[in-house]
mmCIF file of the N, C-alpha and C atoms, coordinates in Angstrom:
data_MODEL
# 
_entry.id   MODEL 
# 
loop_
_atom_site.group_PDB 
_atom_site.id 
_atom_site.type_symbol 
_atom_site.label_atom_id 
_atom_site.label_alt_id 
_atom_site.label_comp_id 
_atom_site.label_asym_id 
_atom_site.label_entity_id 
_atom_site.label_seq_id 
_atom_site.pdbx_PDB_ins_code 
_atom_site.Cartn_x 
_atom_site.Cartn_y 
_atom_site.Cartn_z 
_atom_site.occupancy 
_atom_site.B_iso_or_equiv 
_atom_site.pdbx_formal_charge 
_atom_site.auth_seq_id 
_atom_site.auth_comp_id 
_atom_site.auth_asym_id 
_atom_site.auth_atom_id 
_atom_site.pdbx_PDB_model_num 
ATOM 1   N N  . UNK A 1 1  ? -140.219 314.397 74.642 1.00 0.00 ? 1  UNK A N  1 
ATOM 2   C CA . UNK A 1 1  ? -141.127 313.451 75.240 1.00 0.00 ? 1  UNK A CA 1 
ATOM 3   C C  . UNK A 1 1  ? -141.591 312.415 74.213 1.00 0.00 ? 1  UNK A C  1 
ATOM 4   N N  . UNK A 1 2  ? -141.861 312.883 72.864 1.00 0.00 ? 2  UNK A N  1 
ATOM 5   C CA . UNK A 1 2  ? -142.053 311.752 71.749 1.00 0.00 ? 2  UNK A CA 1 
ATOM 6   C C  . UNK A 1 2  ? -141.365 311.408 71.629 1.00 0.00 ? 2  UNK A C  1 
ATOM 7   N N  . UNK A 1 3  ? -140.017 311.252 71.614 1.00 0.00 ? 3  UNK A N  1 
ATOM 8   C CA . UNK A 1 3  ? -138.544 310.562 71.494 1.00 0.00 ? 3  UNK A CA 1 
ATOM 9   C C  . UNK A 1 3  ? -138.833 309.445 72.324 1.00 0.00 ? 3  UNK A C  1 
ATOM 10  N N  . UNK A 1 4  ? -138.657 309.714 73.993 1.00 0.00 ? 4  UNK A N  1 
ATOM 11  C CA . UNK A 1 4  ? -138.668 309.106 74.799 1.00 0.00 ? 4  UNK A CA 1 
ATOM 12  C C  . UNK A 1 4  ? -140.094 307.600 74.537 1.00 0.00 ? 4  UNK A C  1 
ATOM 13  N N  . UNK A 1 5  ? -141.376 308.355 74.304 1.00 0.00 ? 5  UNK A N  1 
ATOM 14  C CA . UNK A 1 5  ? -142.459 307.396 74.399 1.00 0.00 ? 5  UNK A CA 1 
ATOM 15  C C  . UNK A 1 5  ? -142.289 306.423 72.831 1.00 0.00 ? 5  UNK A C  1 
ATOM 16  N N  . UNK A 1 6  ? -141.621 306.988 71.914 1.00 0.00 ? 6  UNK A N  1 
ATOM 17  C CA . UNK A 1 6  ? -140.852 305.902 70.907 1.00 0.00 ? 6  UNK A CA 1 
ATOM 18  C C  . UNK A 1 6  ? -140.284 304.906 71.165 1.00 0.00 ? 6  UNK A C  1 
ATOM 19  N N  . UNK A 1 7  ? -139.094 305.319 71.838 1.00 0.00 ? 7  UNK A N  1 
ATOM 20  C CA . UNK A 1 7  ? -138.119 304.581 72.424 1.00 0.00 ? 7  UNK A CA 1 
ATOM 21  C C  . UNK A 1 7  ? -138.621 303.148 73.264 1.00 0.00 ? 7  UNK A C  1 
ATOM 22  N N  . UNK A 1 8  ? -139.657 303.755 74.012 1.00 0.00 ? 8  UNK A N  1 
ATOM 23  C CA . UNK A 1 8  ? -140.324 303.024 75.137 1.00 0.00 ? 8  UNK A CA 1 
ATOM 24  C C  . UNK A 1 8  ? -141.354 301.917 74.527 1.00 0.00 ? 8  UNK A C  1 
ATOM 25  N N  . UNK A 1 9  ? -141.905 302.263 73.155 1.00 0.00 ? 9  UNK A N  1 
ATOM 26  C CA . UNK A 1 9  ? -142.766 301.701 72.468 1.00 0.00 ? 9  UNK A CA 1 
ATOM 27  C C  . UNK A 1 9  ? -141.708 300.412 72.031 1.00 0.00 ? 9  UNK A C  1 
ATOM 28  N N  . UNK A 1 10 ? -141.004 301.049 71.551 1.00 0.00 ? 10 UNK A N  1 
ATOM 29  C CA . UNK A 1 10 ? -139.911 299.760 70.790 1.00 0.00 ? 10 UNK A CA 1 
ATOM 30  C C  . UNK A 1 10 ? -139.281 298.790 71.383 1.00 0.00 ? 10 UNK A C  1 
ATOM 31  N N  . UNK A 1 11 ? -139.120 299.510 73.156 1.00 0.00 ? 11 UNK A N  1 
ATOM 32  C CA . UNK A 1 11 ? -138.626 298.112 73.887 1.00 0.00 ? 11 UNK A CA 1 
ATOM 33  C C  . UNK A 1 11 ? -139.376 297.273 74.249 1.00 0.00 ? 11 UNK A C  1 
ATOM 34  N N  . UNK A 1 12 ? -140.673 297.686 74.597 1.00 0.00 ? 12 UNK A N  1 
ATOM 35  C CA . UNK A 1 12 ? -141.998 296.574 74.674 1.00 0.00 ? 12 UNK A CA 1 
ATOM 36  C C  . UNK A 1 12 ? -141.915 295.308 73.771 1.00 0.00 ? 12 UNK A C  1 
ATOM 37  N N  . UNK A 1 13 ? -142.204 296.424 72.471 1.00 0.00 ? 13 UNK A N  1 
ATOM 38  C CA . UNK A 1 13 ? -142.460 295.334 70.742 1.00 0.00 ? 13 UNK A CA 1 
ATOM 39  C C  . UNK A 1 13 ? -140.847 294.755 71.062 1.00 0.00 ? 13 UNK A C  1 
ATOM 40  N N  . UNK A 1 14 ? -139.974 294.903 71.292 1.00 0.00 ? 14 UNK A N  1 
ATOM 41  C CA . UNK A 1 14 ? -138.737 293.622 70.989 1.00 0.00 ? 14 UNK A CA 1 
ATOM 42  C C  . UNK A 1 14 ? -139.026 292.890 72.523 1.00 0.00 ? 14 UNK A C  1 
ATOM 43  N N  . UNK A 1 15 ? -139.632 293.042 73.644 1.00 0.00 ? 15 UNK A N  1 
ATOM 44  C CA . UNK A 1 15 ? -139.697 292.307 74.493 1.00 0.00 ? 15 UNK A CA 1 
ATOM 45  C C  . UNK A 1 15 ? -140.865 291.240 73.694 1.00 0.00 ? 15 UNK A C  1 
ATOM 46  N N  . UNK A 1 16 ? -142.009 291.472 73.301 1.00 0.00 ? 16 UNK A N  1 
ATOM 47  C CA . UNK A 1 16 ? -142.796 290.893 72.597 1.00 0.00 ? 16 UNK A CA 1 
ATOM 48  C C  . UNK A 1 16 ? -142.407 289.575 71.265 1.00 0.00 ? 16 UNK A C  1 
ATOM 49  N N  . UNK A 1 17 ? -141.678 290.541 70.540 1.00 0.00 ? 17 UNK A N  1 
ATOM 50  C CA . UNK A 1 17 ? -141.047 289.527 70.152 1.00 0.00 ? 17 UNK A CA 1 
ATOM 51  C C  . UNK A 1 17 ? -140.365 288.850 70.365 1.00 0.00 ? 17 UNK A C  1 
ATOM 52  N N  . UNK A 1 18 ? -138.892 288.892 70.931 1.00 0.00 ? 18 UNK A N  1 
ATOM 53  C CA . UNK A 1 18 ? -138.760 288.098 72.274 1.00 0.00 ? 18 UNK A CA 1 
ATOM 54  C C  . UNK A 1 18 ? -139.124 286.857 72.525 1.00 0.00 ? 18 UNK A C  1 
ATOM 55  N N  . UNK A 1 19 ? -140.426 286.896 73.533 1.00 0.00 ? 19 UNK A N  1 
ATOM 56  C CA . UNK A 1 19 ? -141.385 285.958 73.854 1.00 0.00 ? 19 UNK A CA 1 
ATOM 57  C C  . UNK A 1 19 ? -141.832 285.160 72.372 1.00 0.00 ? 19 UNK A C  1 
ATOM 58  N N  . UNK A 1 20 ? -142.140 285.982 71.590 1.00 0.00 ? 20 UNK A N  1 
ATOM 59  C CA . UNK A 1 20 ? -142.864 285.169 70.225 1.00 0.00 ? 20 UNK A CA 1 
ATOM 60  C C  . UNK A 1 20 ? -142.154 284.422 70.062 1.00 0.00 ? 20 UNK A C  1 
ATOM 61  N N  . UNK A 1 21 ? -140.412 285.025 69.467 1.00 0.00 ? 21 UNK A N  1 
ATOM 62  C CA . UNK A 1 21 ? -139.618 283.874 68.928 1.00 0.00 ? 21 UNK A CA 1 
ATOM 63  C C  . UNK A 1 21 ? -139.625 282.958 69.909 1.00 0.00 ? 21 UNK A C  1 
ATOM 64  N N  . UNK A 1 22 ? -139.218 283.134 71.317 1.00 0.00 ? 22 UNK A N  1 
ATOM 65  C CA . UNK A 1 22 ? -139.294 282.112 72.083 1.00 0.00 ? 22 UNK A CA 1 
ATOM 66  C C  . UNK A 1 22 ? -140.336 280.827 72.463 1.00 0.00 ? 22 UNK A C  1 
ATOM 67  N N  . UNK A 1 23 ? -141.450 280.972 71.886 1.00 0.00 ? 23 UNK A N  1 
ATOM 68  C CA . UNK A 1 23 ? -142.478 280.154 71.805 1.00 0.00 ? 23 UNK A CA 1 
ATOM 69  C C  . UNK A 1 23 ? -142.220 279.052 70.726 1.00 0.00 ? 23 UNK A C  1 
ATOM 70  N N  . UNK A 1 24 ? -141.908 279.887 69.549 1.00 0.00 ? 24 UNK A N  1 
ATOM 71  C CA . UNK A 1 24 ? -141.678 279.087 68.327 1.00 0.00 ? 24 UNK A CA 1 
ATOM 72  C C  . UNK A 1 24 ? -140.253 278.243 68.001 1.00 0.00 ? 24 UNK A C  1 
ATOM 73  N N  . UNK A 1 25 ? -139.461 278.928 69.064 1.00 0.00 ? 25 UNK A N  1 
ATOM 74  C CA . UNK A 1 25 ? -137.894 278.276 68.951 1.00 0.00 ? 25 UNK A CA 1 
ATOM 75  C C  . UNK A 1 25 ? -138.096 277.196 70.045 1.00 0.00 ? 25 UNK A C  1 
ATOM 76  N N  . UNK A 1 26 ? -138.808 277.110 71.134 1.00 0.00 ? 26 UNK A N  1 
ATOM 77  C CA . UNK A 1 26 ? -138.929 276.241 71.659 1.00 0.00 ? 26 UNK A CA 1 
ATOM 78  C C  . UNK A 1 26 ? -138.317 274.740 71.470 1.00 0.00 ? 26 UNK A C  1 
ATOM 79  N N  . UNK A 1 27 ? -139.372 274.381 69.852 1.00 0.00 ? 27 UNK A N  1 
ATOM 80  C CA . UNK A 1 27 ? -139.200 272.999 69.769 1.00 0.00 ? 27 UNK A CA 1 
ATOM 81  C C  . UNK A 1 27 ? -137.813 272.582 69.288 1.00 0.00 ? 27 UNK A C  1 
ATOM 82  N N  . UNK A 1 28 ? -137.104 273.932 69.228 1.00 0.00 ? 28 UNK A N  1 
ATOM 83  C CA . UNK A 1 28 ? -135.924 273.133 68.180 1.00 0.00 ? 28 UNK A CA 1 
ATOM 84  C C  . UNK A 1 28 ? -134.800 273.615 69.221 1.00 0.00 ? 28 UNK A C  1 
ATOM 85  N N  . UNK A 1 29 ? -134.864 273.949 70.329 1.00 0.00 ? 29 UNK A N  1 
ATOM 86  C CA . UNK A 1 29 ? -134.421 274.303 71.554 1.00 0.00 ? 29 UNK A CA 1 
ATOM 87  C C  . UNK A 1 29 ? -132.674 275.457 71.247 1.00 0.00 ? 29 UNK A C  1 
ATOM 88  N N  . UNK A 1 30 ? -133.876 276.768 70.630 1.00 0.00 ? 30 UNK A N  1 
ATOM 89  C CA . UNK A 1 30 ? -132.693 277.780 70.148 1.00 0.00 ? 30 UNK A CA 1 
ATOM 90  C C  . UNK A 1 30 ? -133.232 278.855 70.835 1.00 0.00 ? 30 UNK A C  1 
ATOM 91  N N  . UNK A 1 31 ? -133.044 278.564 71.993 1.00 0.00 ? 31 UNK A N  1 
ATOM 92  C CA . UNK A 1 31 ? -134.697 280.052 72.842 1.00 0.00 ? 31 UNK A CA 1 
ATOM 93  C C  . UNK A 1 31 ? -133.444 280.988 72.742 1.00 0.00 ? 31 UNK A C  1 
ATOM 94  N N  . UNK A 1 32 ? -133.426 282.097 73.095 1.00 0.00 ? 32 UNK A N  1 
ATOM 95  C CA . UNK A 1 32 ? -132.725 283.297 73.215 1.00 0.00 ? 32 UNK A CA 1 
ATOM 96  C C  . UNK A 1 32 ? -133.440 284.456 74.767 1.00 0.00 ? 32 UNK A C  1 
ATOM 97  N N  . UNK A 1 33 ? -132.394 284.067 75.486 1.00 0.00 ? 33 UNK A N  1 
ATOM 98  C CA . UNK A 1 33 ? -133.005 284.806 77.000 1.00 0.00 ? 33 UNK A CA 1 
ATOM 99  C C  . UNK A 1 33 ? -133.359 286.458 76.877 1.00 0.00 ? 33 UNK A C  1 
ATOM 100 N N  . UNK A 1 34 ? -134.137 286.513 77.588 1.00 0.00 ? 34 UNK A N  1 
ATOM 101 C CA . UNK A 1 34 ? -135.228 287.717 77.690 1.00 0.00 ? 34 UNK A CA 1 
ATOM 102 C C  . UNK A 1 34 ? -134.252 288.592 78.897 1.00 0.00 ? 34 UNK A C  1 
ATOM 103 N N  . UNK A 1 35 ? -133.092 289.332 78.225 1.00 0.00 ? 35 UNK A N  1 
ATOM 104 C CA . UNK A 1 35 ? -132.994 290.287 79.635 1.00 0.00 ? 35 UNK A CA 1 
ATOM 105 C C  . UNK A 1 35 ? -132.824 291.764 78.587 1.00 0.00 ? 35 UNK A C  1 
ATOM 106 N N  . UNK A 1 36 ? -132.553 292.460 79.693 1.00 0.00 ? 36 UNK A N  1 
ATOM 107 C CA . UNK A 1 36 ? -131.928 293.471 79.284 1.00 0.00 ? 36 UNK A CA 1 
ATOM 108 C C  . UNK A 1 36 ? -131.478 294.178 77.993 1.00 0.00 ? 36 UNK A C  1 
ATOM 109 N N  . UNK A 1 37 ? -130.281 293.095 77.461 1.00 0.00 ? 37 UNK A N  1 
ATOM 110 C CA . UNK A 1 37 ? -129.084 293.105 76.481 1.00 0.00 ? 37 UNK A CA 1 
ATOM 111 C C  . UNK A 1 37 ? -130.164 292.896 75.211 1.00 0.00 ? 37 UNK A C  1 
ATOM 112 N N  . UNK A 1 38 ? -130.798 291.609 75.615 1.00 0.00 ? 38 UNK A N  1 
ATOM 113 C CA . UNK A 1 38 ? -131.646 290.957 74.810 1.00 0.00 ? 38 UNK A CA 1 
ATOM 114 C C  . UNK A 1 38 ? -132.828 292.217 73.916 1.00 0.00 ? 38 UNK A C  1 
ATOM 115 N N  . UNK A 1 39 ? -133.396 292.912 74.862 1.00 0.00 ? 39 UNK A N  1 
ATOM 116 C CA . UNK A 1 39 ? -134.474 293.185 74.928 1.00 0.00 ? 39 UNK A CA 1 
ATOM 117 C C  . UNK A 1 39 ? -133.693 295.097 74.011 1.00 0.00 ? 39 UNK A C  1 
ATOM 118 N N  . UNK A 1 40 ? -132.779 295.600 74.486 1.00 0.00 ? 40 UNK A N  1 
ATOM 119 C CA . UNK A 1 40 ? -132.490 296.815 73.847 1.00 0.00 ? 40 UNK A CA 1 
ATOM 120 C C  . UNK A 1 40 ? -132.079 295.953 72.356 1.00 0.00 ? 40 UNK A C  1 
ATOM 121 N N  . UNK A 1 41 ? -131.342 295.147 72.186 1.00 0.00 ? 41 UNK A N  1 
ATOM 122 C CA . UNK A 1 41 ? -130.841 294.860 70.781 1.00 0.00 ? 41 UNK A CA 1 
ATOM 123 C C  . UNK A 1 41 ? -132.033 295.124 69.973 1.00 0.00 ? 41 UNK A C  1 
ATOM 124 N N  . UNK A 1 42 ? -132.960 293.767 70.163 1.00 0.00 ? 42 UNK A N  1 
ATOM 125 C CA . UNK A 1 42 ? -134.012 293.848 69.458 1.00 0.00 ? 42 UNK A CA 1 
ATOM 126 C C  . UNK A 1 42 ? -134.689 295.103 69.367 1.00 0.00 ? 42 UNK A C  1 
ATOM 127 N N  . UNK A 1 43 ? -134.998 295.621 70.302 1.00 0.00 ? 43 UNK A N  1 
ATOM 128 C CA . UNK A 1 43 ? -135.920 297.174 70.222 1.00 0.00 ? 43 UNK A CA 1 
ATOM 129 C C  . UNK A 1 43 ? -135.432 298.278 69.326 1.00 0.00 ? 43 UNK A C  1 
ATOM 130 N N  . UNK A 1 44 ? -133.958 298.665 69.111 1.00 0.00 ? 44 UNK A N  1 
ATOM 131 C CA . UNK A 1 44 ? -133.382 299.425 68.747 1.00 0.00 ? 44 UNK A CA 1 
ATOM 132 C C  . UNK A 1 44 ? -133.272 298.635 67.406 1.00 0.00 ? 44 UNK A C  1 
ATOM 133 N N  . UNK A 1 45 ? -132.457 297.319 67.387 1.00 0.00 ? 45 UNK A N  1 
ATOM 134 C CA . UNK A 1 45 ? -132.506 296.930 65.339 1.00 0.00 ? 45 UNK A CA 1 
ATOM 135 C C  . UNK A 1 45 ? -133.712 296.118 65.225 1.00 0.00 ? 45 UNK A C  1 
ATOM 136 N N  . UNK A 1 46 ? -134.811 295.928 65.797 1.00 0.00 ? 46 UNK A N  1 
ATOM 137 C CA . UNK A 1 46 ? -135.897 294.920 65.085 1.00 0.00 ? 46 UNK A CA 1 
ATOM 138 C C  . UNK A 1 46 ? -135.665 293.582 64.529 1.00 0.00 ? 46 UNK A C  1 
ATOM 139 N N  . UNK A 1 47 ? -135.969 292.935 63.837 1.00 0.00 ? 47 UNK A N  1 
ATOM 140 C CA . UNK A 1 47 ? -135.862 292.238 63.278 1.00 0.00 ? 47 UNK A CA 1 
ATOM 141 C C  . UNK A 1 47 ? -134.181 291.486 63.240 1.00 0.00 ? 47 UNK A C  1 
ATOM 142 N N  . UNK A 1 48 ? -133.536 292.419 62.630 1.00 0.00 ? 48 UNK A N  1 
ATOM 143 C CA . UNK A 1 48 ? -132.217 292.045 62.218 1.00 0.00 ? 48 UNK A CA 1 
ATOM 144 C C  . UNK A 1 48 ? -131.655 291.619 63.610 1.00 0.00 ? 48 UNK A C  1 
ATOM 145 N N  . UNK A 1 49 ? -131.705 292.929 64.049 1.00 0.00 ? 49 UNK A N  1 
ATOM 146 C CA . UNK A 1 49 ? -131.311 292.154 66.012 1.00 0.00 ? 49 UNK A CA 1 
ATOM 147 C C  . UNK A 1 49 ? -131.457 291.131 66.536 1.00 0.00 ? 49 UNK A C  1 
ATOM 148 N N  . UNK A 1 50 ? -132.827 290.424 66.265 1.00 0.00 ? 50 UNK A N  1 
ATOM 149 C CA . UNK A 1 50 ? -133.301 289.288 66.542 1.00 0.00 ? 50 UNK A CA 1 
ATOM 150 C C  . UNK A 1 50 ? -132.763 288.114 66.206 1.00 0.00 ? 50 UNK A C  1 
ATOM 151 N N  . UNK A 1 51 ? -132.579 288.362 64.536 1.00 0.00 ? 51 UNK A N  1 
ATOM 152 C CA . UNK A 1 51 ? -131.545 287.033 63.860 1.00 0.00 ? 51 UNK A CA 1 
ATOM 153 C C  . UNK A 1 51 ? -130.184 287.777 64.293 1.00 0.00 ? 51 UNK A C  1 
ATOM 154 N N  . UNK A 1 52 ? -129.589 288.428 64.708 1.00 0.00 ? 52 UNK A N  1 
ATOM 155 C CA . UNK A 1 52 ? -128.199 288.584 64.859 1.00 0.00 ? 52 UNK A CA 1 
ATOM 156 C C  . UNK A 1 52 ? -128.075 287.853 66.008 1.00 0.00 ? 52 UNK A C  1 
ATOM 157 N N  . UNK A 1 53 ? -129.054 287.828 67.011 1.00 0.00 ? 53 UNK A N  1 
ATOM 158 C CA . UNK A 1 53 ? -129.103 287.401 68.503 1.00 0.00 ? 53 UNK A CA 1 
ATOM 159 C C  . UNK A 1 53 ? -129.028 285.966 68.286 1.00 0.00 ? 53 UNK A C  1 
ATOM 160 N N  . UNK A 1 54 ? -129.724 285.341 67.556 1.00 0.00 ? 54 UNK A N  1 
ATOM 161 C CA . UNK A 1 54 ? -130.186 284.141 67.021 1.00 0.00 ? 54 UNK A CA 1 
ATOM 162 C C  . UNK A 1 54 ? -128.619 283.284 66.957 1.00 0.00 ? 54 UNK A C  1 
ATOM 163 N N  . UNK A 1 55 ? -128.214 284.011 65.600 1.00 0.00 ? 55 UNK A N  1 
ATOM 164 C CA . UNK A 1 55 ? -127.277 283.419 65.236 1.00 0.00 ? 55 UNK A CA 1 
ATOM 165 C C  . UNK A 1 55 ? -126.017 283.274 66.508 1.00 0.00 ? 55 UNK A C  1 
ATOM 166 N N  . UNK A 1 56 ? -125.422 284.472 67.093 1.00 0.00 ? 56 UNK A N  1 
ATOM 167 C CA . UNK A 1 56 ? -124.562 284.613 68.341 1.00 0.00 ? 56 UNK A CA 1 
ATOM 168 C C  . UNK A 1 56 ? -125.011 283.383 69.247 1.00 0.00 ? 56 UNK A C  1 
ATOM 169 N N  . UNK A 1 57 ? -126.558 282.601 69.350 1.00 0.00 ? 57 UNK A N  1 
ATOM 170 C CA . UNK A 1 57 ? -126.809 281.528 69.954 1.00 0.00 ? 57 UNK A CA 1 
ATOM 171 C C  . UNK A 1 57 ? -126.610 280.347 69.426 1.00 0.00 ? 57 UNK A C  1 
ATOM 172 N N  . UNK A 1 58 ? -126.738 280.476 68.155 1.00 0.00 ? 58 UNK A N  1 
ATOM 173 C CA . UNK A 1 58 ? -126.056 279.227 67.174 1.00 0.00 ? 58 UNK A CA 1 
ATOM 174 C C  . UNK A 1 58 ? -124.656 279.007 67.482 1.00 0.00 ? 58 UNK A C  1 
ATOM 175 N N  . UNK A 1 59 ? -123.851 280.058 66.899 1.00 0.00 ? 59 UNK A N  1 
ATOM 176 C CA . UNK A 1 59 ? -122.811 279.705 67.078 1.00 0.00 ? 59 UNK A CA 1 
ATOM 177 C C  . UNK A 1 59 ? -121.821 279.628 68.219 1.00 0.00 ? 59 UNK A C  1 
ATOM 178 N N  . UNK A 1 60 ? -122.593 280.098 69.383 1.00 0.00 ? 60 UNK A N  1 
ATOM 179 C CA . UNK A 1 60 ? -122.101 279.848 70.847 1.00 0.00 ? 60 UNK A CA 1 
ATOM 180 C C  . UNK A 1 60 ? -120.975 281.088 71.010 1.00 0.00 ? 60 UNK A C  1 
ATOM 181 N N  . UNK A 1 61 ? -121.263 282.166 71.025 1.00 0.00 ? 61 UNK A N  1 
ATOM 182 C CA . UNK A 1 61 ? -120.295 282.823 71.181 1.00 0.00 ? 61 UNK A CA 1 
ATOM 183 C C  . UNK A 1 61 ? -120.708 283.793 72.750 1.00 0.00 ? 61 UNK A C  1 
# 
């Protein structure tokens, strides 16, 4: 059950961030969509997920 309510904690905080980066990427129009795919990457690698996601939007893949 602590596994699970971990797990659950972490997809929130990458949905959260998420939204954050998306506020701040706004102006330079590099948003990164909020689904699913989006939302386990980040939760599970943090940070790194985020710029990995980032970049996969840079470079259009």
């Amino acid at each position: 059950m602590k596994l699970i309510l971990k797990y659950l904690k972490r997809f929130i905080l990458g949905g959260f961030m998420l939204y954050a980066y998306n506020l701040i990427a706004l102006a330079f129009n590099i948003t990164v969509p909020i689904n699913l795919f989006t939302i386990t990457t980040v939760g599970l690698l943090d940070i790194p997920g985020l710029l990995a996601l980032v970049v996969i939007k840079i470079v259009g893949l």
